[in-house]
N, C-alpha and C positions, 0 to 999 in steps of 0.2 A: 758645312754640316746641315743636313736635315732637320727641320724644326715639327716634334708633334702639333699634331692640330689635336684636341681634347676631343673626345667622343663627346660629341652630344646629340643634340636634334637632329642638327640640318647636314653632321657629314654622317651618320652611320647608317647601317643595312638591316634588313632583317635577318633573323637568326631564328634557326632550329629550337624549338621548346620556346619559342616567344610566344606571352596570351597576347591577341587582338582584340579590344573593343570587349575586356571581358569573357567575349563567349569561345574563341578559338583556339586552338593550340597549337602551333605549327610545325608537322611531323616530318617531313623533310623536302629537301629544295627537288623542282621537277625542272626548272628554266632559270639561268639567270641570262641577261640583256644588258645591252646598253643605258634601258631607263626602266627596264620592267625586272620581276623579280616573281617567280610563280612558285608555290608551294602545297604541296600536300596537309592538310590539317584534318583535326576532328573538333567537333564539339565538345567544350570546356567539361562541361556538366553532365554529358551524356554517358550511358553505359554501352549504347551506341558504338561498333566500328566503324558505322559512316563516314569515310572521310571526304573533305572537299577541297576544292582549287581557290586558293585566293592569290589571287593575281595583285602588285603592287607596282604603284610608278609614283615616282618621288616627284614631289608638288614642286614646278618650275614653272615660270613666267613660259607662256608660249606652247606650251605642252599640255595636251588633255585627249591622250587616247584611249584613258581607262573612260572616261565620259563618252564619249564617243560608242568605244565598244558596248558602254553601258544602254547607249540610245537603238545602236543598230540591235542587241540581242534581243531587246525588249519588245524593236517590230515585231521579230521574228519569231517572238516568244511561242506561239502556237503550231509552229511547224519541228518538222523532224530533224535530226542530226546538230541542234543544236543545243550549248549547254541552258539550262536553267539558271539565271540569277536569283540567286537568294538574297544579297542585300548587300549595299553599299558602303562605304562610309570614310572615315579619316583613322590615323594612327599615326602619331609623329608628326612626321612630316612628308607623310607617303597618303596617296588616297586609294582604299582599296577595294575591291569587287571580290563579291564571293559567288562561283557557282557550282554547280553539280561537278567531281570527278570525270569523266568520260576516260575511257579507255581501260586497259588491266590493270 
């Protein structure tokens, strides 16, 4: 027989209507991955339909692509075709990047 493992931290995912960090809301999944996890949200607090991408990858010894993309965007912050980062940070046990939407 199958033994549950508990939901807690370090095995679950993100979910549709989860608040991040207070400020976000997450309106529905655009990617999921093998380590990443990308989603449509808006702003908590806003009247705002801006919504953004916040892209998530589960905090693993060995792994840091969201750092990474965090470093190459931010080169390229002044040039064209690329998203805007708005802000960084942690959530559980995932670390996540928030930036601009792109596309319809």
């Amino acid at each position: 027989m199958i033994e549950k493992q508990p939901l807690n931290e370090k095995n679950r995912s993100i979910s549709v209507g989860e608040q991040i960090d207070k400020k976000y809301i997450t309106e529905s999944v655009i990617a999921i991955g093998e380590n990443i996890q990308i989603f449509a949200a808006k702003r908590q607090k806003s009247s705002a339909q801006h919504l953004f991408a916040l892209k998530f990858e589960k905090i693993e010894n060995g792994r840091a692509t969201l750092i990474r993309e965090d470093i190459v965007i931010k080169t390229l912050k002044d040039t064209k075709h690329f998203a805007k980062i708005i802000e960084c940070g942690k959530h559980l046990s995932f670390n996540f990047v928030v930036t601009e939407l792109l596309g319809p």
